[in-house]
N, CA, C and O atoms as a GROMACS GRO file, in nm:
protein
  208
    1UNK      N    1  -0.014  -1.816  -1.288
    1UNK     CA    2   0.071  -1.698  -1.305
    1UNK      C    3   0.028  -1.586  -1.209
    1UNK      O    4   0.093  -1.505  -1.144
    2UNK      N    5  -0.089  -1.605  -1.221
    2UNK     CA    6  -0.166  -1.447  -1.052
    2UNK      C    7  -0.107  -1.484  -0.926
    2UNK      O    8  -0.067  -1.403  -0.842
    3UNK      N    9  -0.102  -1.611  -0.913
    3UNK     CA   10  -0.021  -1.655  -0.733
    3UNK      C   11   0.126  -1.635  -0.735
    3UNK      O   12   0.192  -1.621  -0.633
    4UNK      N   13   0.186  -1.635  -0.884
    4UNK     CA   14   0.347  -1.606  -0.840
    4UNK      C   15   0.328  -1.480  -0.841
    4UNK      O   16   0.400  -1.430  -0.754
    5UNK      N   17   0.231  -1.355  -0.925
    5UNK     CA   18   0.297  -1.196  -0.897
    5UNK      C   19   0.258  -1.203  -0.771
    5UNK      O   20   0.343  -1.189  -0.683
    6UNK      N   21   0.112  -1.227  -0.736
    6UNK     CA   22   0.131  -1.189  -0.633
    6UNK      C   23   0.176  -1.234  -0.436
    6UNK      O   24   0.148  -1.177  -0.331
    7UNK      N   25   0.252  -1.357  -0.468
    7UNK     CA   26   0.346  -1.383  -0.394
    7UNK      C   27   0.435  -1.303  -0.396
    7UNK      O   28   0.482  -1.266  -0.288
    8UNK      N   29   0.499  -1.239  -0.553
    8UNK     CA   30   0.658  -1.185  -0.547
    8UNK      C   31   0.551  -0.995  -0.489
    8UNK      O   32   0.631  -0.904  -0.471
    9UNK      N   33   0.487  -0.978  -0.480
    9UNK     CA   34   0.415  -0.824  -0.471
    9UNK      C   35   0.429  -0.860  -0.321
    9UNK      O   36   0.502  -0.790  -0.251
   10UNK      N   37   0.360  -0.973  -0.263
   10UNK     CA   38   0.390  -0.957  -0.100
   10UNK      C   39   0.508  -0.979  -0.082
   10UNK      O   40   0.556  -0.900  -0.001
   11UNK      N   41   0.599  -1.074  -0.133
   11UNK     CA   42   0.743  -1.000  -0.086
   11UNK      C   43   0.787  -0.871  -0.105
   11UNK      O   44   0.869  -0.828  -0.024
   12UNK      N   45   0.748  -0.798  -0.197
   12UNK     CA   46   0.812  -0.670  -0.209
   12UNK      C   47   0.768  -0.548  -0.075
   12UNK      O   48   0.820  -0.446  -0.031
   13UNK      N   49   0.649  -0.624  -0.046
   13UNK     CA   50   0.604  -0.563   0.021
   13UNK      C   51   0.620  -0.546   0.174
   13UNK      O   52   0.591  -0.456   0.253
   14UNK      N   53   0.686  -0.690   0.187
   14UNK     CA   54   0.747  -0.713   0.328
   14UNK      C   55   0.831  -0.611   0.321
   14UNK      O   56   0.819  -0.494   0.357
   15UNK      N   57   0.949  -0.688   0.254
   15UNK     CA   58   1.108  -0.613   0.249
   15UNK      C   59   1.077  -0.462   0.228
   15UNK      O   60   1.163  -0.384   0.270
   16UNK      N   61   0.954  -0.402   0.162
   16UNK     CA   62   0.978  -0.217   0.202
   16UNK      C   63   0.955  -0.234   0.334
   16UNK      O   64   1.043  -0.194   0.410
   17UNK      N   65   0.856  -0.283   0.381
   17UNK     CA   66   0.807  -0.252   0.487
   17UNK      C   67   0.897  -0.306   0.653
   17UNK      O   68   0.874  -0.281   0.771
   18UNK      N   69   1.006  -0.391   0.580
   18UNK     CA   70   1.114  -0.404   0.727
   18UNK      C   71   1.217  -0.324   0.627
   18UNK      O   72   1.286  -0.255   0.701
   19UNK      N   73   1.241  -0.310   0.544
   19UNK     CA   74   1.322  -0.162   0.533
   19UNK      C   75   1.292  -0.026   0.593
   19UNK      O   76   1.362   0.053   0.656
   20UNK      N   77   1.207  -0.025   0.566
   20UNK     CA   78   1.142   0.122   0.631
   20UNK      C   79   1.143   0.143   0.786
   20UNK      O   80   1.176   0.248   0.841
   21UNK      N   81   1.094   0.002   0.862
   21UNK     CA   82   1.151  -0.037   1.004
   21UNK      C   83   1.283   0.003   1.031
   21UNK      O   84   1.316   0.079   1.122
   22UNK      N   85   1.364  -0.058   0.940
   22UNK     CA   86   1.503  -0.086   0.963
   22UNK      C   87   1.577   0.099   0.967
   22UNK      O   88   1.656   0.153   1.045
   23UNK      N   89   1.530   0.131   0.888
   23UNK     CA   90   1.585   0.278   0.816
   23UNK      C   91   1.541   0.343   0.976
   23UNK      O   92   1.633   0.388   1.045
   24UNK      N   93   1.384   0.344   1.036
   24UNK     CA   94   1.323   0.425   1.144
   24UNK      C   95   1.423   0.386   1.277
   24UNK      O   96   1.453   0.464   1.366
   25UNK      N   97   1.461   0.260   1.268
   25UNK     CA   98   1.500   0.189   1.400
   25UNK      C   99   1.635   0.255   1.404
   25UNK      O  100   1.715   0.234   1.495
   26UNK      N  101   1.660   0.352   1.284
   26UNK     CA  102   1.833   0.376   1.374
   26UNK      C  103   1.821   0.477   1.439
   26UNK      O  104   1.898   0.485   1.534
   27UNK      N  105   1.736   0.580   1.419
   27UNK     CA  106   1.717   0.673   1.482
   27UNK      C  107   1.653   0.665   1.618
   27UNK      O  108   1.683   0.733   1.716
   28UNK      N  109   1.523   0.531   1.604
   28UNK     CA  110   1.508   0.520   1.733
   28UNK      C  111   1.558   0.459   1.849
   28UNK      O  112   1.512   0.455   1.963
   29UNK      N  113   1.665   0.412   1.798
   29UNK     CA  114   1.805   0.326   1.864
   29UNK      C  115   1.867   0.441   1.910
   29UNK      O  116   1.877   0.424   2.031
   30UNK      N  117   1.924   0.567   1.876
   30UNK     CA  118   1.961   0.668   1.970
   30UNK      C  119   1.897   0.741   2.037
   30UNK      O  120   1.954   0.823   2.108
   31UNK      N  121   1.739   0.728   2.033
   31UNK     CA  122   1.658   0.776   2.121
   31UNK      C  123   1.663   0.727   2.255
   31UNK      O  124   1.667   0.776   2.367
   32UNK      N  125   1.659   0.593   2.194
   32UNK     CA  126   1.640   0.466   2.367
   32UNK      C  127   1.778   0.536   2.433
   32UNK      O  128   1.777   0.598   2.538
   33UNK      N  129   1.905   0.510   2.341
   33UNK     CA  130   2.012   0.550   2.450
   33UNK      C  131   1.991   0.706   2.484
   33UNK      O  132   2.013   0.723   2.604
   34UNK      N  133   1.974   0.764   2.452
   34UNK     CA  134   1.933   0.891   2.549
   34UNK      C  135   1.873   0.885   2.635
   34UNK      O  136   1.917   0.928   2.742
   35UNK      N  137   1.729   0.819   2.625
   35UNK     CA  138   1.610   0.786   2.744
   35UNK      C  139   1.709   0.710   2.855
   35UNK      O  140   1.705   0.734   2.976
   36UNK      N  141   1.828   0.584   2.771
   36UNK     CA  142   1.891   0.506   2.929
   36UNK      C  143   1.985   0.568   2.976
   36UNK      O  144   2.039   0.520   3.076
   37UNK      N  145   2.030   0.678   2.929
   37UNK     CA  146   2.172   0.785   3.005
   37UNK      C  147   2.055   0.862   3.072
   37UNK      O  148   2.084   0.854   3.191
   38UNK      N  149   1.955   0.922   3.063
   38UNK     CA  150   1.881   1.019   3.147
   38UNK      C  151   1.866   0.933   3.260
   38UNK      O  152   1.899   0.975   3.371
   39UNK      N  153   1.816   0.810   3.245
   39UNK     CA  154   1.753   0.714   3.333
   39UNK      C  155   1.862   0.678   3.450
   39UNK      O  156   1.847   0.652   3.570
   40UNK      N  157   1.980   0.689   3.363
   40UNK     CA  158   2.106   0.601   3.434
   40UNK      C  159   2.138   0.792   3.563
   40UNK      O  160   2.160   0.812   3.683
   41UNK      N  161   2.126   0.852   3.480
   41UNK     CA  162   2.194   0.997   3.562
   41UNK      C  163   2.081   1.055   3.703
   41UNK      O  164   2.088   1.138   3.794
   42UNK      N  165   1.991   0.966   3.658
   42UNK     CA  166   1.839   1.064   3.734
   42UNK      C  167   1.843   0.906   3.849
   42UNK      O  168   1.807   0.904   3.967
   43UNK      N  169   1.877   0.833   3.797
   43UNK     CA  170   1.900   0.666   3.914
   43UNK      C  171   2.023   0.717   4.021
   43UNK      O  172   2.025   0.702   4.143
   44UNK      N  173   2.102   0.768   3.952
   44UNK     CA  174   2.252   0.826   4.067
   44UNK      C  175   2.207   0.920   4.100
   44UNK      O  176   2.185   0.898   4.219
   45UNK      N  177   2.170   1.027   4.077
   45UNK     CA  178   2.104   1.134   4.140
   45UNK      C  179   2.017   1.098   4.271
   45UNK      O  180   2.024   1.156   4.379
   46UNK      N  181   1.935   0.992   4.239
   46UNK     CA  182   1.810   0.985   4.345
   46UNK      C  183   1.874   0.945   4.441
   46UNK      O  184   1.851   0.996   4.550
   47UNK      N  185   1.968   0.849   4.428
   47UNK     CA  186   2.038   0.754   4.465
   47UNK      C  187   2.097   0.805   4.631
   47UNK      O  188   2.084   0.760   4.745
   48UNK      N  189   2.183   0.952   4.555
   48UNK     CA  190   2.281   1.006   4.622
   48UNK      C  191   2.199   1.070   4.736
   48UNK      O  192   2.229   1.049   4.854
   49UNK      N  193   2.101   1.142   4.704
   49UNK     CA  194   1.998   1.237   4.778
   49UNK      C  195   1.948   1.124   4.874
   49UNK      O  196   1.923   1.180   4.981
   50UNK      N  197   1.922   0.990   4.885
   50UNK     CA  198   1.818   0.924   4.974
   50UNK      C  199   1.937   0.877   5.045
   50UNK      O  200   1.915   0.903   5.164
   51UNK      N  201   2.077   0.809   5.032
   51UNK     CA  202   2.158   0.810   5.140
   51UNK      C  203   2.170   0.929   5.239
   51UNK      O  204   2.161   0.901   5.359
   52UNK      N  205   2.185   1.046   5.208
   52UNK     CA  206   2.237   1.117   5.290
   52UNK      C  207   2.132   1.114   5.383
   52UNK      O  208   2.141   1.176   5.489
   0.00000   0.00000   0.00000
């Protein structure tokens, strides 16, 4: 009976713990796209300046 709680305690413990991932990752999912629009605007920028 101690190996099933605490099998079902490490599952609980996963699932907070990729919930809590999951919950952080949306926010850091609009971070990245900010970082790749800066990246993408500052790439055309350089871009334009080294042709001329």
């Amino acid at each position: 009976m101690r190996s099933l709680l605490y099998i079902v305690a490490v599952i609980l413990v996963i699932g907070w713990a990729i919930g809590t991932f999951a919950y952080a990752a949306g926010g850091l999912i609009h971070v990245l796209l900010v970082i790749a629009i800066i990246s993408l605007i500052l790439g055309f920028l350089r871009r334009d300046t080294t042709v001329v």
